[in-house]
C-alpha positions as CSV (number, residue, x, y, z in Angstrom):
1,X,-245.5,163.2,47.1
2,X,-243.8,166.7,47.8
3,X,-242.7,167.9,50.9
4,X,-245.4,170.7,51.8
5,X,-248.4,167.6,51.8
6,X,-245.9,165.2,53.6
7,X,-246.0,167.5,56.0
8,X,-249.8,168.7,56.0
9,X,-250.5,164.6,56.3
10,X,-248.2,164.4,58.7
11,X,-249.4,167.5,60.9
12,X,-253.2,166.0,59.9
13,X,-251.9,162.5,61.3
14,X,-250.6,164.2,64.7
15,X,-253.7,166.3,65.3
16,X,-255.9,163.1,65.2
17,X,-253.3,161.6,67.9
18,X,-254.1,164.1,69.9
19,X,-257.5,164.1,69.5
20,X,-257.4,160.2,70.5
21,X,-255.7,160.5,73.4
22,X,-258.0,163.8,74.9
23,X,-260.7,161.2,73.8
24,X,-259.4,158.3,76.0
25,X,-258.8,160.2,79.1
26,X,-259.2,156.9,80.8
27,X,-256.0,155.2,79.1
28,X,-253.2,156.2,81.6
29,X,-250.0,157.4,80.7
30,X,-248.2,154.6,82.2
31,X,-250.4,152.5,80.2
32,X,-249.4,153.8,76.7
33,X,-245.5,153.9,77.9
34,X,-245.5,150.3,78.7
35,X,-247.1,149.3,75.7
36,X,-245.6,151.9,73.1
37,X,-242.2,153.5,74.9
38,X,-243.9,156.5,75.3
39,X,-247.0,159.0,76.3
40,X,-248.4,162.2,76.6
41,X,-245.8,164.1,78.6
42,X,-243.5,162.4,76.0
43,X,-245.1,163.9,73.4
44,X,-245.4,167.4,75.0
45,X,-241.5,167.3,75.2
46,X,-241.4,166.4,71.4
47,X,-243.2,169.5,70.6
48,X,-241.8,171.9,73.1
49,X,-238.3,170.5,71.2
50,X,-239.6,170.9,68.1
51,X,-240.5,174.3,69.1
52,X,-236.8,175.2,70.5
53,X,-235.4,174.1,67.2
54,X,-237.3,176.8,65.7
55,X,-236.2,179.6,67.6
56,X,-239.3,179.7,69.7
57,X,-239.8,179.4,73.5
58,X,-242.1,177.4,75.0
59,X,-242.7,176.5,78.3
60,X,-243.3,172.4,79.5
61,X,-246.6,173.9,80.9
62,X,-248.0,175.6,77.9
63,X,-246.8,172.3,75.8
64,X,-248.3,170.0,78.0
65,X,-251.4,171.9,77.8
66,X,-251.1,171.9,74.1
67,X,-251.1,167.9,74.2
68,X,-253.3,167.5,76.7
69,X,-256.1,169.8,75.9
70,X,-256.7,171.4,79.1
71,X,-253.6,172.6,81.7
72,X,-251.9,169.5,83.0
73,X,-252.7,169.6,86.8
74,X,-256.5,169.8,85.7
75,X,-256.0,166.8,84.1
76,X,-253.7,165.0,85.9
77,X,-257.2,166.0,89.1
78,X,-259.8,165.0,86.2
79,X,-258.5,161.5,85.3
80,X,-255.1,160.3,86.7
81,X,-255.4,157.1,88.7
């Protein structure tokens, strides 16, 4: 396998994470870090650094809301427990 569809399985792998978790809105984020070390907002730092190492600027806000689907304080007021 080459490196250009490593990485296009890879990026089609992470979408359909993300689509899981906007899908279970009611597994908390405390649930997935006590069971797998980490969570959205976890995952919303991963991208924003993966975004930094590339030169580009991205705020937590605008990375969370990438993750999340929707901006963070609407969902955190949608389905945080």
């Amino acid at each position: 396998m080459d490196d250009a569809l490593r990485t296009e399985l890879e990026a089609a792998a992470f979408r359909r994470l993300l689509l899981h978790f906007r899908e279970r809105s009611d597994v908390q984020n405390i649930d997935v870090m006590n069971l797998a070390g980490f969570c959205r907002n976890c995952l919303a730092k991963w991208y924003r650094a993966a975004a930094s190492e590339r030169g580009i600027e991205l705020s937590d806000e605008a990375a969370r809301e990438h993750i999340y689907g929707m901006p963070y304080a609407e969902w955190k007021a949608k389905y945080q427990k």
